[in-house]
Each structure stands twice: as structure tokens, then as C-alpha cells.
Wavefront OBJ file of the C-alpha trace (Angstrom):
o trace
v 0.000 0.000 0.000
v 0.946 3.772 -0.570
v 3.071 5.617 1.587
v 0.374 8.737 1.637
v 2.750 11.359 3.498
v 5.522 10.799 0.788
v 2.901 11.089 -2.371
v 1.432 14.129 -0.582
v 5.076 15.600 -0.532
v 5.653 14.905 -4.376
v 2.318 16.388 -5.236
v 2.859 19.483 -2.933
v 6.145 20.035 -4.817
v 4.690 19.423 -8.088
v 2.299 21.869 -7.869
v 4.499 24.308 -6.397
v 6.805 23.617 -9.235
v 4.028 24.896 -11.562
v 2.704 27.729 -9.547
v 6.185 29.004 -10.132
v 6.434 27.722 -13.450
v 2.970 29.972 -14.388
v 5.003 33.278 -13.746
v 7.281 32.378 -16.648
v 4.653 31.301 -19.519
v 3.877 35.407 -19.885
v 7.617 35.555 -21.727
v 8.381 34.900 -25.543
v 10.857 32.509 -26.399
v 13.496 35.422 -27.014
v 13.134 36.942 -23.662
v 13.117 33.665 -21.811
v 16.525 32.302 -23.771
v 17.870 36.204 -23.300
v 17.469 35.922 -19.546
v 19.682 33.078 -18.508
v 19.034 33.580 -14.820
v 15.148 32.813 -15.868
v 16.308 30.662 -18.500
v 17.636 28.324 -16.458
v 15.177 28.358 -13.196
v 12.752 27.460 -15.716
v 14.586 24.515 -17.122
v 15.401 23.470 -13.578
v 11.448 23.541 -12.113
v 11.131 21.543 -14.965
v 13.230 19.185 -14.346
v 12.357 18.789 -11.267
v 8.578 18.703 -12.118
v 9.554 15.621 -14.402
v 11.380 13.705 -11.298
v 8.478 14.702 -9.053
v 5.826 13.088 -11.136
v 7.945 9.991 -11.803
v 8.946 9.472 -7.800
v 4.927 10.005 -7.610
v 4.575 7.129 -10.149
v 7.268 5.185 -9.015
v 6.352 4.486 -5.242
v 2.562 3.863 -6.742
v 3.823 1.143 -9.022
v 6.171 -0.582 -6.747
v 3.402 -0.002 -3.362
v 0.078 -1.388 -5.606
v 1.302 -3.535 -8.504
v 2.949 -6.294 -8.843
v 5.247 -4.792 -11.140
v 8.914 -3.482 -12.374
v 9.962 -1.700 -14.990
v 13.496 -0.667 -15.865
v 13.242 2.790 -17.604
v 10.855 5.724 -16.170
v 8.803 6.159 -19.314
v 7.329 2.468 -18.713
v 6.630 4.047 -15.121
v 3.848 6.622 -17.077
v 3.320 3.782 -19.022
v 2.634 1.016 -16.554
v 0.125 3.579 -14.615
v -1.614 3.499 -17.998
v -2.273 0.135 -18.230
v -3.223 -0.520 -14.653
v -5.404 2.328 -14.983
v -4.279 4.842 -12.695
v -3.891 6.923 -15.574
v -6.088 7.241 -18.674
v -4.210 5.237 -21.238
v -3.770 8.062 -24.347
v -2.963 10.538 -21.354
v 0.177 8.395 -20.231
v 1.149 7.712 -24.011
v 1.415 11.749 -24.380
v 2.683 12.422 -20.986
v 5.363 9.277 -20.705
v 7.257 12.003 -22.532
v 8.703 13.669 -20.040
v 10.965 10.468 -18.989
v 13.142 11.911 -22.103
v 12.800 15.342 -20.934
v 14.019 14.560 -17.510
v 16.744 12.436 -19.358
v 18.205 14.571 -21.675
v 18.600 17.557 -19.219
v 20.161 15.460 -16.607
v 22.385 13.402 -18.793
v 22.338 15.629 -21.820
v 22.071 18.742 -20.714
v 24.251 20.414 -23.629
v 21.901 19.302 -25.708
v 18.510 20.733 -24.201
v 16.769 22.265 -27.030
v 15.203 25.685 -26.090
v 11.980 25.633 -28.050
v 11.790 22.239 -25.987
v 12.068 23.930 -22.894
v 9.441 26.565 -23.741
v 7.011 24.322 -25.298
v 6.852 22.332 -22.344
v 6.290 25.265 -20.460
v 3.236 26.128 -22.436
v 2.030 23.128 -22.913
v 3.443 20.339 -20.282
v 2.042 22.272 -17.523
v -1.215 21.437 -17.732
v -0.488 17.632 -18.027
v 1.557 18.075 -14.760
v -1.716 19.490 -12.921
v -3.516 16.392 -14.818
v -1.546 13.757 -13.749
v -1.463 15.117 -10.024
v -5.925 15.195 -10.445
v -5.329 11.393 -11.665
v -3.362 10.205 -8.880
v -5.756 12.190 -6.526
v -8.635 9.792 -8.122
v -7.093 6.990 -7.747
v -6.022 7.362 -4.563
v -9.520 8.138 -3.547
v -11.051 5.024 -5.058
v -8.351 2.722 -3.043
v -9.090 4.537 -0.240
v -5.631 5.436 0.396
v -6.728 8.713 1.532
v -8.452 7.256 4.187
v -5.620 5.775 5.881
v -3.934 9.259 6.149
v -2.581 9.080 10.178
l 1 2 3 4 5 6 7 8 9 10 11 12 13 14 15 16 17 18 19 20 21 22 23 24 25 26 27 28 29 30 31 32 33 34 35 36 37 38 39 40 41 42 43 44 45 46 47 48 49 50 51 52 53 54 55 56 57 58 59 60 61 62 63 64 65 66 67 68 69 70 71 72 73 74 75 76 77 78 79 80 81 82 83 84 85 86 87 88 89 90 91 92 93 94 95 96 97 98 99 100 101 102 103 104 105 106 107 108 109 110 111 112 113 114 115 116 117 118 119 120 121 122 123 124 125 126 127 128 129 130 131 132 133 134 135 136 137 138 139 140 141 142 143 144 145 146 147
């Protein structure tokens, strides 16, 4: 069973991750890349809105399902198919995985427009999967067992 105090952590971080996040979709591409000190907050809240959603859907895998996975996009993807999270909605989300990836590991090669698309658009999936793991939480009653 789920650890609640350590998924209510993640979430609280998540969505303070995109509170702060919201301040920065107001810029154009040119004044976010001209800023580097904004630049690069952004990028990091990003990153760490990535590894926030894939600790949340790490702990539920390994706590509720009788399953492993050996790459973090299965970890969307495995939520999917147990139906924690609406199947197309992990295909399109599972993305992040190589987000996270390429600016940990790759991080020379972080494409800007990347970086501000997400911002635009990956936002909104963030507060989505955070309503989905509320849900199912709620249905298994997790929420019931907070102490």
C-alpha cells in the first residue's frame, strides 16, 4: 500500500513547481533564452517537475502492482495500463521520462523551443496527472488511511 505522506510531498512540490512555473509562460521565447538567470530556473522547475511526477509514479507502481519496470517512461506507461492513468494521457505524458533524461544526462543538448514548449504546454499535463493520482487514490481509499 501507498506511503500517503511521501505522495502528498511529491504532489505538494509538483504543484508548487508549476505555480512558479505559471510566472514564466507570460515571456516569448526570445526573452526567456535572453534571460539566462530565468532561462535556467525554468529549465530546472522543470526538471524537477519531471522527477516529481515519476517518484509520484514510481512508489505507486512498486506499493500497488505487482510490477517493475526498468526505464521511467514504462513508469507513465505502466500507470496506464493498470489504470491509474487514462491510457492516451500516459502515451502523451510518458514524454517527459526523455525530458528529464536529456537535461540530466544531456544537458548540452537541451533544445530551447523544448524547454518553452513544455512550459506552455506540459504544464497542464503536470496538474492532470497530479488530479489522476488524486482519483485513484480516492477510489483505493488510500486517503483514508492518512494518520
Amino acid at each position: 500500500m501507498v506511503k500517503i505522506e511521501i505522495l502528498h510531498a511529491r504532489l505538494a512540490a509538483l504543484r508548487e513547481y508549476c505555480e512558479q512555473l505559471d510566472v514564466k509562460r507570460g515571456l516569448s521565447l526570445a526573452a526567456l533564452t535572453s534571460d539566462l538567470d530565468a532561462y535556467h530556473a525554468t529549465l530546472h522547475r522543470l526538471q524537477l517537475a519531471c522527477q516529481a511526477a515519476l517518484d509520484i509514479a514510481s512508489h505507486i507502481l512498486a506499493a500497488d502492482f505487482p510490477r517493475r519496470v526498468d526505464q521511467y517512461r514504462d513508469l507513465i506507461l505502466a500507470l496506464g495500463s493498470e489504470g491509474v492513468l487514462p491510457a492516451d494521457f500516459a502515451r502523451r505524458f510518458a514524454g517527459i521520462a526523455g525530458f528529464r533524461n536529456i537535461v540530466i544526462h544531456e544537458y548540452l543538448a537541451v533544445d530551447p523551443a523544448r524547454v518553452y514548449e513544455l512550459l506552455h504546454s506540459g504544464l497542464d499535463d503536470f496538474r492532470a496527472f497530479a488530479r489522476y493520482v488524486l482519483e485513484y487514490l480516492e477510489q483505493t481509499g488510500a486517503l483514508e488511511d492518512e494518520p
